[in-house]
C-alpha positions as CSV (number, residue, x, y, z in Angstrom):
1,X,32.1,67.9,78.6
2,X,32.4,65.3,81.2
3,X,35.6,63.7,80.4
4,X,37.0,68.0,80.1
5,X,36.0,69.2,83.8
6,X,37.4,65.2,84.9
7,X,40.9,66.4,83.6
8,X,40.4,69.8,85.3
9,X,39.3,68.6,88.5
10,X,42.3,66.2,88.5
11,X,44.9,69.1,87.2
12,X,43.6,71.5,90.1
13,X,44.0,68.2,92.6
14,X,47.1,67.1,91.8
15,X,48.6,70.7,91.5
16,X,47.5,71.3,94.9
17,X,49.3,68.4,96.4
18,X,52.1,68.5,94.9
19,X,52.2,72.2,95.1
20,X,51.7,71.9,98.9
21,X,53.9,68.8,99.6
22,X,56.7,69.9,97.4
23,X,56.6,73.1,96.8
24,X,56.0,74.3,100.0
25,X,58.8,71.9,101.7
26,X,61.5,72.4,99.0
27,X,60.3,76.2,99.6
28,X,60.5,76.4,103.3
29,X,63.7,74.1,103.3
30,X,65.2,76.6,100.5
31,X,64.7,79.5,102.3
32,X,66.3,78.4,105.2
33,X,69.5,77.7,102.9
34,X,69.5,81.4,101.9
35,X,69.0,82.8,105.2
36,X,72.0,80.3,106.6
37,X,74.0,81.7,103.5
38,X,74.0,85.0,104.2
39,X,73.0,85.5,108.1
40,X,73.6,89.2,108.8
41,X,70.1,89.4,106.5
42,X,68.3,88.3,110.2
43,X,65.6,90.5,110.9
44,X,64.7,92.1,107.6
45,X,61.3,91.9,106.3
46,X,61.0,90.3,102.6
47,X,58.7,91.9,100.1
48,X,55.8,89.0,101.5
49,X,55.7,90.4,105.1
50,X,58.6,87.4,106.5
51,X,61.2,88.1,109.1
52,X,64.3,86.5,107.1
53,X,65.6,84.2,109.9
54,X,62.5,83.4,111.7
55,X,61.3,79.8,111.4
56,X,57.6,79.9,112.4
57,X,54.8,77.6,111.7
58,X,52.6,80.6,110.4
59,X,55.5,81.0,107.8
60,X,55.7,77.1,107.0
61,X,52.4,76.8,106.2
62,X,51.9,80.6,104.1
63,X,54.4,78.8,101.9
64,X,53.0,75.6,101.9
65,X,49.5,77.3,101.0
66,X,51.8,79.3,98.4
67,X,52.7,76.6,96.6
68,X,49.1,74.6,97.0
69,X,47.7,78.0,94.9
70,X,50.3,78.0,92.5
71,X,50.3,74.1,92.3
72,X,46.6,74.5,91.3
73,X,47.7,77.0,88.7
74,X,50.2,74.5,87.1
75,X,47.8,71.7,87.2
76,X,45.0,73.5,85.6
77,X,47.2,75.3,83.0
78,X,48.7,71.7,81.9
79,X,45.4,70.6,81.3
80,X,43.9,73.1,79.4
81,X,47.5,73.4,77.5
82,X,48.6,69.7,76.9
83,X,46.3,69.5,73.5
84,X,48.6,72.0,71.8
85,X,52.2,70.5,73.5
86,X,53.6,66.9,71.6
87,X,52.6,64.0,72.2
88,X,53.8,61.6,74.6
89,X,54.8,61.9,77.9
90,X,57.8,62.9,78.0
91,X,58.0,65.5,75.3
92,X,55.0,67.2,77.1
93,X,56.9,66.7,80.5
94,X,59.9,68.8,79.0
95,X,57.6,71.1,77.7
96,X,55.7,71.8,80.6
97,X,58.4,72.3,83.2
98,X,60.8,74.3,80.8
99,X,57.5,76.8,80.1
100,X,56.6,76.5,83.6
101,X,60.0,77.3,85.4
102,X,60.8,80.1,83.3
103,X,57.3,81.6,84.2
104,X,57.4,81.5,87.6
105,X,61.0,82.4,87.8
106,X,60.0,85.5,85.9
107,X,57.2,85.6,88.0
108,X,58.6,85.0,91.6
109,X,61.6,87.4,91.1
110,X,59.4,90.5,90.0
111,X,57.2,89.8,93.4
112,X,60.0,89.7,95.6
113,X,62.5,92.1,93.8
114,X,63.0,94.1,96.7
115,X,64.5,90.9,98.1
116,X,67.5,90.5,96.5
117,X,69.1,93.7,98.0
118,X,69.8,91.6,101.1
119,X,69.9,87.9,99.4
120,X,72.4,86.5,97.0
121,X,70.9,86.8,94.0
122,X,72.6,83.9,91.7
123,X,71.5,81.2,94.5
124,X,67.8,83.0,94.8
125,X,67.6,82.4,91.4
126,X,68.8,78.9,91.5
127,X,66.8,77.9,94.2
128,X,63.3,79.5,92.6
129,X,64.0,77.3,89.1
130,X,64.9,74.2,90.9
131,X,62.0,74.4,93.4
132,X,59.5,75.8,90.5
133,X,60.8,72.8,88.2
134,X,61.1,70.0,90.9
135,X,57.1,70.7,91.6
136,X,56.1,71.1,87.9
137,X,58.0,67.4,87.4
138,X,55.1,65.3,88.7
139,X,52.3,67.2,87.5
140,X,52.5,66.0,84.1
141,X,52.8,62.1,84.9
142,X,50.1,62.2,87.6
143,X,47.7,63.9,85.7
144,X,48.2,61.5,82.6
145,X,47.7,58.6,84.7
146,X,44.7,59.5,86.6
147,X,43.2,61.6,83.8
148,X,45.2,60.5,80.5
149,X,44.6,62.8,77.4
150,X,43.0,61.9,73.8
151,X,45.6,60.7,71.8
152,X,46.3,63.6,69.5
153,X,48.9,64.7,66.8
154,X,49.3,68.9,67.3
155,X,49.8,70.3,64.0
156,X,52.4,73.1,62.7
157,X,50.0,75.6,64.1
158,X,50.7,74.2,67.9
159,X,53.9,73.6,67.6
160,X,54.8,76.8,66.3
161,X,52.2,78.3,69.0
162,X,54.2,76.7,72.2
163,X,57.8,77.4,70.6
164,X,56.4,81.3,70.4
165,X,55.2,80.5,73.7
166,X,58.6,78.9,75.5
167,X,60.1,81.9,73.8
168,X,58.0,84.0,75.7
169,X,58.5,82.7,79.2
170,X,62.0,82.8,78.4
171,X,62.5,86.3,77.7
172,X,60.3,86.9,80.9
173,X,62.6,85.0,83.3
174,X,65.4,86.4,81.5
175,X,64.4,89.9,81.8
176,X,63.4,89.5,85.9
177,X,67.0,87.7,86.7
178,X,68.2,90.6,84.8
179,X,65.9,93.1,87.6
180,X,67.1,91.0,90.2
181,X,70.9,91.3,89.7
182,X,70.1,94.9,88.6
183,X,68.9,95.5,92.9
């Protein structure tokens, strides 16, 4: 039991730094790109209550908090998940930040739907994988080293479990870029 809440506490902790730290700066700093790309958006309210154009510190750090919450979500969702994915590193790594991106690409463009009226939608969506996959990278290799896993061999049953499940996310970011471009 001891060695199972160690790997949690170390999911939720490294999720939330690197949710904060990267997601919230590659968030913030992507944001900005979309506003420079399409400028006569200035002034219109996003589907989170932000002024598109307005660079404030309350803004900065909504979206560094943001991404520290759904950093803890990654990190706690690896660590409960990462029995069923492959073993070694790197396969779980893949794993993890295909599954992941496509989730919170789904995820991200059903919340802020209203948004691409005004935004371009093909570099929204571009922007939201990169950022969502560029903070899932480290969670994986930080977590294994600070609180490595048993090794394990998943059986037929997993592996068929987190194919169904990268199916899944798949159809579910596929079906909100499909919403998106549908604004």
């Amino acid at each position: 039991m001891r060695w199972w809440l160690r790997g949690l506490a170390c999911g939720a902790a490294v999720g939330l730094v690197v949710g904060f730290v990267v997601g919230g700066t590659l968030g913030r700093a992507f944001m900005r790109l979309l506003f420079l790309s399409r400028e006569e958006s200035r002034g219109i309210e996003t589907a989170m209550g932000a002024i598109i154009g307005d660079f404030t510190a309350g803004g900065t750090i909504f979206i560094g908090i943001f991404g520290a919450i759904m950093g803890v979500g990654l990190g706690v969702v690896y660590v409960c998940l990462r029995g069923f994915m492959p073993s070694g590193v790197w396969r779980r790594e893949l794993v993890f930040v295909g599954g992941a991106s496509a989730l919170m690409l789904g995820l991200l463009t059903r919340i802020n739907l209203d948004d691409f009226a005004v935004l371009p939608v093909t570099l929204s969506v571009l922007l939201i994988a990169a950022s969502v996959a560029l903070t899932a990278m480290p969670v994986p290799f930080v977590v294994e080293r600070i609180a490595p896993d048993r090794e394990r061999r998943p059986g037929a049953v997993a592996n068929a479990l987190v194919t169904a499940g990268l199916l899944a996310a798949t159809v579910f970011a596929a079906t909100g870029v499909a919403l998106a471009y549908a604004q």
